[in-house]
ChimeraX commands (.cxc) that place a marker at each C-alpha (Angstrom):
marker #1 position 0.00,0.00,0.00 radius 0.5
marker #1 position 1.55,3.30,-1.27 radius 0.5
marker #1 position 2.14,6.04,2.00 radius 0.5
marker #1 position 2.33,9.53,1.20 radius 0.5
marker #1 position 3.05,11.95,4.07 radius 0.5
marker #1 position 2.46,15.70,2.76 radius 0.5
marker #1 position 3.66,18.81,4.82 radius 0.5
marker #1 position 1.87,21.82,4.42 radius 0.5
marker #1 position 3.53,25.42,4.25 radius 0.5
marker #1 position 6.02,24.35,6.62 radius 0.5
marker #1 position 7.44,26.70,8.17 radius 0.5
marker #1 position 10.68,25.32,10.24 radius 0.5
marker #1 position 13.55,23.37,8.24 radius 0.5
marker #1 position 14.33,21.05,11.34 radius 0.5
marker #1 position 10.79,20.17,11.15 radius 0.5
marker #1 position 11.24,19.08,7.49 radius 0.5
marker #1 position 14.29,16.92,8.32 radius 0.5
marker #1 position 12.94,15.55,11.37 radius 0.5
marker #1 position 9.68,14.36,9.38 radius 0.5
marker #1 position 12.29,12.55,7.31 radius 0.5
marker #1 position 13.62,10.68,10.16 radius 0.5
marker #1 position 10.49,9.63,11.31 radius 0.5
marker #1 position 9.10,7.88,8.01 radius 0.5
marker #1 position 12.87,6.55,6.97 radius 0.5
marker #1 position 12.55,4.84,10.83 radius 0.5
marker #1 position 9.14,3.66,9.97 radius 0.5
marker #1 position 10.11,2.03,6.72 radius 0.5
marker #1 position 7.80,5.33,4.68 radius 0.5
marker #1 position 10.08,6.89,2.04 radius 0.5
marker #1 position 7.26,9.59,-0.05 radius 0.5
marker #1 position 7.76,12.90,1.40 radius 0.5
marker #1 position 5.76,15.81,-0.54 radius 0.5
marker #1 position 6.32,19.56,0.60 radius 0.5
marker #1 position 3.44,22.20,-0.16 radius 0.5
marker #1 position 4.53,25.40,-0.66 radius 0.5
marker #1 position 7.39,25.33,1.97 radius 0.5
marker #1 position 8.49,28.71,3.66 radius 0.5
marker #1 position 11.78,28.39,2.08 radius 0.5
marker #1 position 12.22,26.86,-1.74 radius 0.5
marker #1 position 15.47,25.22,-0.35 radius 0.5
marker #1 position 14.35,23.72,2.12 radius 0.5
marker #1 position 15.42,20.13,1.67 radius 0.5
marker #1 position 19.40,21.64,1.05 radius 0.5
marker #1 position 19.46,23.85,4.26 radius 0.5
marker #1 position 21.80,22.66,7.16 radius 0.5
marker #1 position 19.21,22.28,9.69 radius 0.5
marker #1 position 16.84,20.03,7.80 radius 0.5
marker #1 position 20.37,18.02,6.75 radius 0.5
marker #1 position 21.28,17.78,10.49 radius 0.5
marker #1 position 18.06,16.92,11.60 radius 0.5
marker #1 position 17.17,14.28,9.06 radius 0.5
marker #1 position 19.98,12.13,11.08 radius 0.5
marker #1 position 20.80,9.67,7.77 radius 0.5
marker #1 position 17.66,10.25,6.45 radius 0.5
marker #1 position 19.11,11.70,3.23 radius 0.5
marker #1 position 17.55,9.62,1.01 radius 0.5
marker #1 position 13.93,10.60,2.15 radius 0.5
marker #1 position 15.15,14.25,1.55 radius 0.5
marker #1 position 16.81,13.78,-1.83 radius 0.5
marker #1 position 13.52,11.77,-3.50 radius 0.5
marker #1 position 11.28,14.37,-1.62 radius 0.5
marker #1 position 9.29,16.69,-3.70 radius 0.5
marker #1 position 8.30,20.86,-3.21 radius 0.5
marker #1 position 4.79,21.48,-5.43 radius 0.5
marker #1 position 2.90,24.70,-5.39 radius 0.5
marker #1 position -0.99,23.23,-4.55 radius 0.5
marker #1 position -1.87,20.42,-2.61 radius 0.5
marker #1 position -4.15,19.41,-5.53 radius 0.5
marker #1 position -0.26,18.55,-7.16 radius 0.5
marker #1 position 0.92,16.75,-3.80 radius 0.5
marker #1 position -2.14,13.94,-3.84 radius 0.5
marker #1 position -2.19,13.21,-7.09 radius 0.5
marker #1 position -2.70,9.52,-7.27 radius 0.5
marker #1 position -4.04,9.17,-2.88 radius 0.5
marker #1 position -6.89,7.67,-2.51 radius 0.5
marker #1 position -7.67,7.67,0.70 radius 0.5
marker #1 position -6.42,11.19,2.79 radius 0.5
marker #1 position -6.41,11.57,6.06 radius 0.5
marker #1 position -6.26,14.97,8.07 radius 0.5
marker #1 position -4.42,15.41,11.37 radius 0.5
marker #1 position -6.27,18.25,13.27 radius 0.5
marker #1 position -6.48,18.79,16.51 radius 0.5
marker #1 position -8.87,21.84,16.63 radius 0.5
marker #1 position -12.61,21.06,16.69 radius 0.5
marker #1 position -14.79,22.20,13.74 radius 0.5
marker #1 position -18.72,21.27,13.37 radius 0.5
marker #1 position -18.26,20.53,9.56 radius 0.5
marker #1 position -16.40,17.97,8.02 radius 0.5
marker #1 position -15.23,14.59,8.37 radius 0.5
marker #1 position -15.20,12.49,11.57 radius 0.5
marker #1 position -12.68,12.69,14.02 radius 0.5
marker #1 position -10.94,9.43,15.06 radius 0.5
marker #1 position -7.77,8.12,17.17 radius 0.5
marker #1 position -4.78,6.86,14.21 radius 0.5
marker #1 position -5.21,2.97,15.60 radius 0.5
marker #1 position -8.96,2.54,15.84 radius 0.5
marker #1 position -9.43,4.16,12.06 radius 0.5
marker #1 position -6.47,2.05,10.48 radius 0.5
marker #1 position -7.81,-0.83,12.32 radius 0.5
marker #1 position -11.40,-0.34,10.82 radius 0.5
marker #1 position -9.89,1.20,7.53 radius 0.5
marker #1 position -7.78,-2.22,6.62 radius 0.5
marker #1 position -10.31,-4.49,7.95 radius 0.5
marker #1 position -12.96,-2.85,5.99 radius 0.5
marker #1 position -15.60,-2.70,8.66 radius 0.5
marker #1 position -18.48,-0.25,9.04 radius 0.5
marker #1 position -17.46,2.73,10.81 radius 0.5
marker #1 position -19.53,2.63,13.65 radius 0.5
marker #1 position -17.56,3.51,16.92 radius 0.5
marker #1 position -19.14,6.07,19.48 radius 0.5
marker #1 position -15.93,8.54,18.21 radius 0.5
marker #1 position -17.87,9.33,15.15 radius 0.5
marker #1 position -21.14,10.01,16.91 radius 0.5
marker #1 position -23.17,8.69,14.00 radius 0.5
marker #1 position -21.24,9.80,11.10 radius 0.5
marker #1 position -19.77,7.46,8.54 radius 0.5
marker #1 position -16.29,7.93,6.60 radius 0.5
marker #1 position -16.29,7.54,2.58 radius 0.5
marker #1 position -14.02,4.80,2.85 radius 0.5
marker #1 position -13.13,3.42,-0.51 radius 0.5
marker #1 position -13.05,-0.80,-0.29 radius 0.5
marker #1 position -8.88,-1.50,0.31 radius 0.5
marker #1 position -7.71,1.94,-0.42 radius 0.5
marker #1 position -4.44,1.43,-2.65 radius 0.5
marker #1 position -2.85,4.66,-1.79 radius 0.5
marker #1 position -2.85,6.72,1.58 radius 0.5
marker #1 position -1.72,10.05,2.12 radius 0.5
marker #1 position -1.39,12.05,5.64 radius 0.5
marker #1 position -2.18,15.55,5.57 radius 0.5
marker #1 position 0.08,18.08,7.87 radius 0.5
marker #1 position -0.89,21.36,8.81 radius 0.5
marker #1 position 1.80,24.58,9.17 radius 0.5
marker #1 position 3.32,24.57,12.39 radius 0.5
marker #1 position 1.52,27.85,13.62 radius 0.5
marker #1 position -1.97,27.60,12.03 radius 0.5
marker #1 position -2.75,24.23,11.54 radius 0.5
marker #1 position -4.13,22.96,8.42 radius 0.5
marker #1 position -6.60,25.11,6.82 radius 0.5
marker #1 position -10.78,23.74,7.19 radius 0.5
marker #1 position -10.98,23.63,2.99 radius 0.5
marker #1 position -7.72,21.31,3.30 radius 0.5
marker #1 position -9.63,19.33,6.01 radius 0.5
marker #1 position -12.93,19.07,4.39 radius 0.5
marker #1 position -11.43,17.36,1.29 radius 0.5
marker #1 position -10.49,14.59,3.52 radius 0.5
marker #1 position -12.13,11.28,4.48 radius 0.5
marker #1 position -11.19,11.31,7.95 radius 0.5
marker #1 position -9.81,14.34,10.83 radius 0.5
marker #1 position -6.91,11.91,12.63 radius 0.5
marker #1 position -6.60,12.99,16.50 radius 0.5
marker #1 position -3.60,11.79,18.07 radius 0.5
marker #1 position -5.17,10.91,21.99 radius 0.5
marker #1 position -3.32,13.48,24.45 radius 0.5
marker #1 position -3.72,15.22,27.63 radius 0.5
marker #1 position -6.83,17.34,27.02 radius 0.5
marker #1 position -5.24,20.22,28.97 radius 0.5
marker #1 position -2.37,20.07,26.55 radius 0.5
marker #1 position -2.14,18.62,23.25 radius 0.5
marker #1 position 0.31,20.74,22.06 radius 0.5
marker #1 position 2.30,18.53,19.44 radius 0.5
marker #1 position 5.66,19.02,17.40 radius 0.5
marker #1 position 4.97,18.94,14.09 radius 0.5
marker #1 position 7.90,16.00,13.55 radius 0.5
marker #1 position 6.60,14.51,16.87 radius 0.5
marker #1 position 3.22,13.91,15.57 radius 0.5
marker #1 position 4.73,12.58,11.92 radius 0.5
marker #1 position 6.65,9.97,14.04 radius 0.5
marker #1 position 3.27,9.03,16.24 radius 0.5
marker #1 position 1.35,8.30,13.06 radius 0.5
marker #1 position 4.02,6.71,10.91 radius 0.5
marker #1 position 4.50,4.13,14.17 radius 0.5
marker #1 position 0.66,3.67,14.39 radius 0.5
marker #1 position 0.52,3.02,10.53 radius 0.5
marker #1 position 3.56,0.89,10.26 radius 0.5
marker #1 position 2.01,-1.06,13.47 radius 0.5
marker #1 position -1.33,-1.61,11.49 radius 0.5
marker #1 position 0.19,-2.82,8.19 radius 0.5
marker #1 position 2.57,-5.82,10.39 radius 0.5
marker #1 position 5.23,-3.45,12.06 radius 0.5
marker #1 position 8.55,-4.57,12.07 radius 0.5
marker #1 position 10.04,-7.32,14.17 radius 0.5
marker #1 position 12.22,-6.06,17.06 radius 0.5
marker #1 position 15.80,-6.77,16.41 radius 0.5
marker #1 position 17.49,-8.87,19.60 radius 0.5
marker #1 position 20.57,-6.35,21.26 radius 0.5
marker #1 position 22.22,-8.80,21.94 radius 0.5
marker #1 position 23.25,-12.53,21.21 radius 0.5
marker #1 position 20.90,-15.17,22.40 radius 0.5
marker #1 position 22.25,-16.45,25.70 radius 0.5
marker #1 position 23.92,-19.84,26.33 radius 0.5
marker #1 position 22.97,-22.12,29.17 radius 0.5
marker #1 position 25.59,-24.11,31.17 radius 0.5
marker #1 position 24.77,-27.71,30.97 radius 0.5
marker #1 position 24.06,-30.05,33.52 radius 0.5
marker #1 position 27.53,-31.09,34.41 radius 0.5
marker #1 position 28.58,-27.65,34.94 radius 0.5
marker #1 position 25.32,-26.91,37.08 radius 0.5
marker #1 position 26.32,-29.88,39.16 radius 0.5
marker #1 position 29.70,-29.50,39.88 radius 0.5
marker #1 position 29.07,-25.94,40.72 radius 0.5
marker #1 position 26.75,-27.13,43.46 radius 0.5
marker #1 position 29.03,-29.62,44.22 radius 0.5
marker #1 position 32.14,-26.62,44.98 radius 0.5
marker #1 position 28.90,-24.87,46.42 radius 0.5
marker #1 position 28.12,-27.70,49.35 radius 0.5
marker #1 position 31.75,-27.85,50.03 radius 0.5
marker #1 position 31.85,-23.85,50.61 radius 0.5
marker #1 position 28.60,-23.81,52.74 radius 0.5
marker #1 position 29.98,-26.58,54.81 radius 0.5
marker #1 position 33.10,-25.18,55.51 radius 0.5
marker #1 position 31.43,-21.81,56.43 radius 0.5
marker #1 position 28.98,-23.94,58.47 radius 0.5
marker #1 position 25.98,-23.11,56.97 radius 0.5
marker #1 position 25.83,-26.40,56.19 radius 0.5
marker #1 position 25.79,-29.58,58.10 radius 0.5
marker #1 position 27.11,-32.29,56.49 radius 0.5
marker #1 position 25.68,-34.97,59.39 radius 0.5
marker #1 position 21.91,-33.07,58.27 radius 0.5
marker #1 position 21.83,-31.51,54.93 radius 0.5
marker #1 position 18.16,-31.94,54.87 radius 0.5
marker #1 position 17.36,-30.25,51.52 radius 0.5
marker #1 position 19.35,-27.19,51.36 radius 0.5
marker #1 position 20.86,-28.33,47.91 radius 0.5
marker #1 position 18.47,-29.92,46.11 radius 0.5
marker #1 position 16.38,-26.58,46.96 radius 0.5
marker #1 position 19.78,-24.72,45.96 radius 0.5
marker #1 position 19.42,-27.38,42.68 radius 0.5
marker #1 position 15.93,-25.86,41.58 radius 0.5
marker #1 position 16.41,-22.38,42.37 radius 0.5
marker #1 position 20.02,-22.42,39.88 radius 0.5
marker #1 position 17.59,-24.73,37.85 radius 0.5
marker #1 position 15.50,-21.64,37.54 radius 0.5
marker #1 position 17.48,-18.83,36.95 radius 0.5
marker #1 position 18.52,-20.57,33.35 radius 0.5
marker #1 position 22.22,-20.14,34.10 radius 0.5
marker #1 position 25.00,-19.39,31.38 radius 0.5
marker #1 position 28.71,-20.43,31.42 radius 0.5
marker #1 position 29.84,-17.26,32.68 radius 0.5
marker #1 position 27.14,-17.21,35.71 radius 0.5
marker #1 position 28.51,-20.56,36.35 radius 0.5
marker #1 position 31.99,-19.21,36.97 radius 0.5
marker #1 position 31.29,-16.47,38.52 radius 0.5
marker #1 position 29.00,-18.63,41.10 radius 0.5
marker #1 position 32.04,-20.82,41.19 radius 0.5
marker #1 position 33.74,-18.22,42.83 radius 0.5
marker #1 position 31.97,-17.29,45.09 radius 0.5
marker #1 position 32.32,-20.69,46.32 radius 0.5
marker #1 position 36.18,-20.34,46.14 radius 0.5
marker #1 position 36.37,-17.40,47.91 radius 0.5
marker #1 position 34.67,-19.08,51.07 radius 0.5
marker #1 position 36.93,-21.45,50.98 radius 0.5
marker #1 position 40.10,-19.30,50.38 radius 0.5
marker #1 position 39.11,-16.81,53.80 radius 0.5
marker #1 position 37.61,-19.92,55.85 radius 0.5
marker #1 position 41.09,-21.70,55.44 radius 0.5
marker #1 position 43.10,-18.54,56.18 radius 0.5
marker #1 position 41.00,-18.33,59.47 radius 0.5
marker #1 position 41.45,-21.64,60.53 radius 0.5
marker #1 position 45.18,-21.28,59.97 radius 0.5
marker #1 position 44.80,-18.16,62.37 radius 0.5
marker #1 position 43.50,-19.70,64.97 radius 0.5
marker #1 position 45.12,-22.79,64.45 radius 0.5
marker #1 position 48.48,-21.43,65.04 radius 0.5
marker #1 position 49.73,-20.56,68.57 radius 0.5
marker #1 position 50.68,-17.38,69.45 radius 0.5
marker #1 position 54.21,-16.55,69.19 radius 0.5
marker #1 position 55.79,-15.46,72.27 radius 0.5
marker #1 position 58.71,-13.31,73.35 radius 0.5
marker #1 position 61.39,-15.83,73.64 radius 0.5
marker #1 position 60.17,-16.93,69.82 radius 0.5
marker #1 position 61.22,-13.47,68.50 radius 0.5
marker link #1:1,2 radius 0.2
marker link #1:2,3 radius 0.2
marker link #1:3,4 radius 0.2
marker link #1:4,5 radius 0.2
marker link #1:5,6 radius 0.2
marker link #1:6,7 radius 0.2
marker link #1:7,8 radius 0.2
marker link #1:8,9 radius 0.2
marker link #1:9,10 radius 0.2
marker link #1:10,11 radius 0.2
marker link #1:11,12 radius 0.2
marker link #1:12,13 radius 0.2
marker link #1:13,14 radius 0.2
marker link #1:14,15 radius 0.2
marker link #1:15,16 radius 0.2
marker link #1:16,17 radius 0.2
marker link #1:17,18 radius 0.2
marker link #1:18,19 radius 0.2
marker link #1:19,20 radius 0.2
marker link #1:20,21 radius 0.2
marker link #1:21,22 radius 0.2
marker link #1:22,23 radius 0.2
marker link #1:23,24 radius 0.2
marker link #1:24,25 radius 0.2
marker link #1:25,26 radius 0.2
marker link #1:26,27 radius 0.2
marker link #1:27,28 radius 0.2
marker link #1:28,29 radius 0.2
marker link #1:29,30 radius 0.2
marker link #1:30,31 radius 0.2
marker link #1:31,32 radius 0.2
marker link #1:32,33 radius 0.2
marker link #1:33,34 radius 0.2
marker link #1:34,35 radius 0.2
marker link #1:35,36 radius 0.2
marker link #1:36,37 radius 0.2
marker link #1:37,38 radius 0.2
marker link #1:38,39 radius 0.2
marker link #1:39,40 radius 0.2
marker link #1:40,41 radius 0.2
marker link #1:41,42 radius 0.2
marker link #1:42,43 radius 0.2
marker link #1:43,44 radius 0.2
marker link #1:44,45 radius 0.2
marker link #1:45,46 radius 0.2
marker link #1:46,47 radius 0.2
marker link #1:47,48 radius 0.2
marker link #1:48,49 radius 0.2
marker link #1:49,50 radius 0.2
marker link #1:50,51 radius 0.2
marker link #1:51,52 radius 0.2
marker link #1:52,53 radius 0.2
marker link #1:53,54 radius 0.2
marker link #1:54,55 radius 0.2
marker link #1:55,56 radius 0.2
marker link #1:56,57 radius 0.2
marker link #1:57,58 radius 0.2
marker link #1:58,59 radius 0.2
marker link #1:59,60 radius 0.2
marker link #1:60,61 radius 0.2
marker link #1:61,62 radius 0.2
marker link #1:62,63 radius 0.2
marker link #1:63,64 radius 0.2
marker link #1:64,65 radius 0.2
marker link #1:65,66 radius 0.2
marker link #1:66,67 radius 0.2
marker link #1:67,68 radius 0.2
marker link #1:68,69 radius 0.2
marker link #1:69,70 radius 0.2
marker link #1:70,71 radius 0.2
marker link #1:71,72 radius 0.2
marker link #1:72,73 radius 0.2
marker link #1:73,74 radius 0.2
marker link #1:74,75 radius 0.2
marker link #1:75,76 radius 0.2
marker link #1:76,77 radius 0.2
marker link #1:77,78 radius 0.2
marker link #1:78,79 radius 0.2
marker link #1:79,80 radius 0.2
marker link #1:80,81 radius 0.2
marker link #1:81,82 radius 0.2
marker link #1:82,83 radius 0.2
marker link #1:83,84 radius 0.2
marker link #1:84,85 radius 0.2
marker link #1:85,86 radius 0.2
marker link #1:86,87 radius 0.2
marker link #1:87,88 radius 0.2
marker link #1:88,89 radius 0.2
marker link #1:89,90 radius 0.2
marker link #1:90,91 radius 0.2
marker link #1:91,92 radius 0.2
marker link #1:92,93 radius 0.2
marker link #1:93,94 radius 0.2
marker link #1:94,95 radius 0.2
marker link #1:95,96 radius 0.2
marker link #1:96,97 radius 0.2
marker link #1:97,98 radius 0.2
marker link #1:98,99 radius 0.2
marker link #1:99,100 radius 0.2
marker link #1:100,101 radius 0.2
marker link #1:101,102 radius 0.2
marker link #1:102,103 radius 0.2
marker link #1:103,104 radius 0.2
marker link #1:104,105 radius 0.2
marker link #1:105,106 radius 0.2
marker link #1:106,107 radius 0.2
marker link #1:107,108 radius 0.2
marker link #1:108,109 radius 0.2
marker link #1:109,110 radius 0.2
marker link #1:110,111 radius 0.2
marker link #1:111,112 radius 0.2
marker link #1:112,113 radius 0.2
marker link #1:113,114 radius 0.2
marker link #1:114,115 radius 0.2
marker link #1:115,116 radius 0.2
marker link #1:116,117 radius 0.2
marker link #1:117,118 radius 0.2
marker link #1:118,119 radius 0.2
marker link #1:119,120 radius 0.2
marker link #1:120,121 radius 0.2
marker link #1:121,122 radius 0.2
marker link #1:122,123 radius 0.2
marker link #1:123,124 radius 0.2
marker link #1:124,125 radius 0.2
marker link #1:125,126 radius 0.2
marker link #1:126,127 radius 0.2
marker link #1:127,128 radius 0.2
marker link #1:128,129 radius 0.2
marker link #1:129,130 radius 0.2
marker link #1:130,131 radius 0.2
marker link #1:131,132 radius 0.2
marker link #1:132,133 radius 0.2
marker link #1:133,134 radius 0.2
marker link #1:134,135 radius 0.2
marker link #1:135,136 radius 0.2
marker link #1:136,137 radius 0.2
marker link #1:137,138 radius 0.2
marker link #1:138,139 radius 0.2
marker link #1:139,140 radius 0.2
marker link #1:140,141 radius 0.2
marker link #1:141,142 radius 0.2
marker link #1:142,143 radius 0.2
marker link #1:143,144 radius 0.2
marker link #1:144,145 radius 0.2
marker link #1:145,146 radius 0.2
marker link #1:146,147 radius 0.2
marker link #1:147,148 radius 0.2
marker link #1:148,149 radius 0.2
marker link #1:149,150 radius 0.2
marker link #1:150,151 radius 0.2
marker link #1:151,152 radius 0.2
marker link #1:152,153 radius 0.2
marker link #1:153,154 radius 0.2
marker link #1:154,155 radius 0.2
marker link #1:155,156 radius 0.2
marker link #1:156,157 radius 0.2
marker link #1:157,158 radius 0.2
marker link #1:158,159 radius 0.2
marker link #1:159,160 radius 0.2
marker link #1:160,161 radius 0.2
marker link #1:161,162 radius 0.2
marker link #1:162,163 radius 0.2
marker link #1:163,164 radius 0.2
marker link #1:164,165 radius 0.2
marker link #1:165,166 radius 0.2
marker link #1:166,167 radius 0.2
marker link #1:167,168 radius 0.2
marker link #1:168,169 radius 0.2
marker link #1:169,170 radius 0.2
marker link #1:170,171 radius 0.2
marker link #1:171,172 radius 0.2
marker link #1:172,173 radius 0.2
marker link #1:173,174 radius 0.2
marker link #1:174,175 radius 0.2
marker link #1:175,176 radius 0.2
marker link #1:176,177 radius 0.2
marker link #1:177,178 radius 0.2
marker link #1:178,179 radius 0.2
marker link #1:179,180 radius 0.2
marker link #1:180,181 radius 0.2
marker link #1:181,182 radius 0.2
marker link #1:182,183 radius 0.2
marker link #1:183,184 radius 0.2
marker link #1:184,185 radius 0.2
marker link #1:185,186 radius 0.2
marker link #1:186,187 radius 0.2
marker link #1:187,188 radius 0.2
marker link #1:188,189 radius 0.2
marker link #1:189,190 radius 0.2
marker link #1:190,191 radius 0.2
marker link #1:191,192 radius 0.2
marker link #1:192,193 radius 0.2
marker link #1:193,194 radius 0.2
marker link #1:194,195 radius 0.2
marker link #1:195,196 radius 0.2
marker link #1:196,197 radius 0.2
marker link #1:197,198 radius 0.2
marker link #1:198,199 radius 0.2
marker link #1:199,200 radius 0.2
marker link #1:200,201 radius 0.2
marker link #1:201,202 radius 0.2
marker link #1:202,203 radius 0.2
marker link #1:203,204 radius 0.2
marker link #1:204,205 radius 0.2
marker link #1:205,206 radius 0.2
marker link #1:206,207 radius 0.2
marker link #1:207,208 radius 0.2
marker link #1:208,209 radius 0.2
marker link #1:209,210 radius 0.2
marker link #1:210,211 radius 0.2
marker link #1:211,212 radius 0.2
marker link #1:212,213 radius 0.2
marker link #1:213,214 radius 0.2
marker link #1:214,215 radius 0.2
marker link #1:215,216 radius 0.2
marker link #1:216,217 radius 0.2
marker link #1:217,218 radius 0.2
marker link #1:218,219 radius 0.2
marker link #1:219,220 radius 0.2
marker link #1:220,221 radius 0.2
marker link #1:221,222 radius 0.2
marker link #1:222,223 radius 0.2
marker link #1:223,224 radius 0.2
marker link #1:224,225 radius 0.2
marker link #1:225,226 radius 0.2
marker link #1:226,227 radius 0.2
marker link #1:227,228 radius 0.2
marker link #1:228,229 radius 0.2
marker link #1:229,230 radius 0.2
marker link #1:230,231 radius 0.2
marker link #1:231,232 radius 0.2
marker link #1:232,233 radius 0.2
marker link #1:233,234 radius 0.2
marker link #1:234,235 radius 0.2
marker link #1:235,236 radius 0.2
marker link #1:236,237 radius 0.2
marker link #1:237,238 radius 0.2
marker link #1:238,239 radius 0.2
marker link #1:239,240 radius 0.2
marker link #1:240,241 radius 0.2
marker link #1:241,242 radius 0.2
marker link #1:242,243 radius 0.2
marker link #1:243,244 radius 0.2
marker link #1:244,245 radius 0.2
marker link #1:245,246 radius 0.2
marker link #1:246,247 radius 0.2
marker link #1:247,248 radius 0.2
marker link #1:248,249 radius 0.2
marker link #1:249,250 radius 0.2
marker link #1:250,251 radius 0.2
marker link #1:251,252 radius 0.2
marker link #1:252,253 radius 0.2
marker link #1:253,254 radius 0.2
marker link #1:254,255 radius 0.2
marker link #1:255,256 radius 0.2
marker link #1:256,257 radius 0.2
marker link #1:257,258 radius 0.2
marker link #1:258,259 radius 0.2
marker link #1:259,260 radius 0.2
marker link #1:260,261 radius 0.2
marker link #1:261,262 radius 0.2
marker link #1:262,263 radius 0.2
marker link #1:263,264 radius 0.2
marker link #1:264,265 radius 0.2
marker link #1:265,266 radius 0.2
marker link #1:266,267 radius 0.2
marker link #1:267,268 radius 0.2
marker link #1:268,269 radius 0.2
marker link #1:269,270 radius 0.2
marker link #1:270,271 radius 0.2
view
């Protein structure tokens, strides 16, 4: 399905390069520009700088005089508006309309209070609409649209960055048409085997006893609770040795006590 996100009379370059990093992150690559403040936009430092690597969204990105130019070809077009207006289309959250628009269900939640969207049947092509960064987008730009999206915020302030709100609705979208599968930091870990869990236990019941936390006359079931609890924590090779010593350190200062007090005192006539 084609994604078109379309920023209107932008006003701040940063904002322009930002937007770019937020559809390049989301896998979105169609970036239109109506009637920008500045004609060079997609050159200037700041939008460079704030694009992050997105330089390929900026260099296949496209400045047009009339939004009529930048939807050419969008079949479905979706407002983002914040500001109330009692004409126009209905107002919806980004996930509950993509869910309904891709599923192709009736339009029927309490958030349109009756109304119904002109929702073509699979809509091949999809286009975002973005207001100026101090007005908004205009009500004749709004009324052309199927839907008014409403990103859910703090009524008392719903203040969004322009690039902030490009990012929430490229990650809703994205989310809606499979997301992406999150990418593992780091390597899968390896778990000691059962050999190495058991001898560790084994230098661990030797420590304990030596210590005298455990009696070797009456174990009862300190290790085989010890067993299950290592059991659990799904130890790797490393935790292993590290667990290993512990156990050799307990030995190491339990033998240098008993030397301590196991040798005599040395007296005057020694010296």
């Amino acid at each position: 399905m084609k994604t078109r996100f379309v920023l209107i009379n932008t006003s701040h370059a940063g904002n322009v390069g930002a937007t770019a990093r937020a559809m390049k992150v989301m896998g979105f690559g169609d970036l239109v520009l109506v009637a920008p403040r500045w004609a060079n936009v997609l050159n200037r430092e700041e939008t460079i700088q704030r694009a992050s690597g997105a330089l390929d969204v900026l260099r296949n990105a496209r400045i047009v005089a009339t939004l009529d130019e930048a939807l050419d070809g969008m079949t479905h077009l979706c407002a983002t508006a914040m500001t109330p207006r009692d004409f126009g289309p209905p107002t919806c959250a980004p996930r509950a309309h993509f869910a309904q628009l891709l599923s192709n269900r009736e339009l029927t939640s309490p958030v349109f209070k009756g109304q119904k969207a002109d929702l073509p049947s699979k809509p091949e092509c999809v286009a975002f609409l973005f207001g100026s960064e101090r007005f908004g987008m205009q009500n004749e730009d709004v009324y052309r649209c199927h839907v008014a999206l409403s990103i859910p915020t703090d009524p008392a302030f719903g203040s969004l960055n322009l690039a902030a709100a490009v990012q929430l609705i490229a990650y809703d979208w994205r989310e809606a048409l499979g997301g992406f599968a999150v990418q593992p930091a780091t390597a899968e870990p390896q778990l000691a085997d059962a050999a190495a869990v058991a001898g560790m236990l084994a230098h661990w019941e030797e420590a304990l006893a030596h210590i005298g936390f455990l009696d070797p006359a009456s174990p009862k079931k300190l290790m085989p609770r010890l067993n299950q609890l290592f059991n659990r924590a799904q130890l790797s090779p490393e935790e292993i040795h590290i667990l290993r010593g512990v156990a050799k350190a307990m030995l190491q200062k339990t033998g240098l006590a008993t030397a301590k007090i196991g040798t005599p005192a040395q007296s005057a006539d020694d010296k």
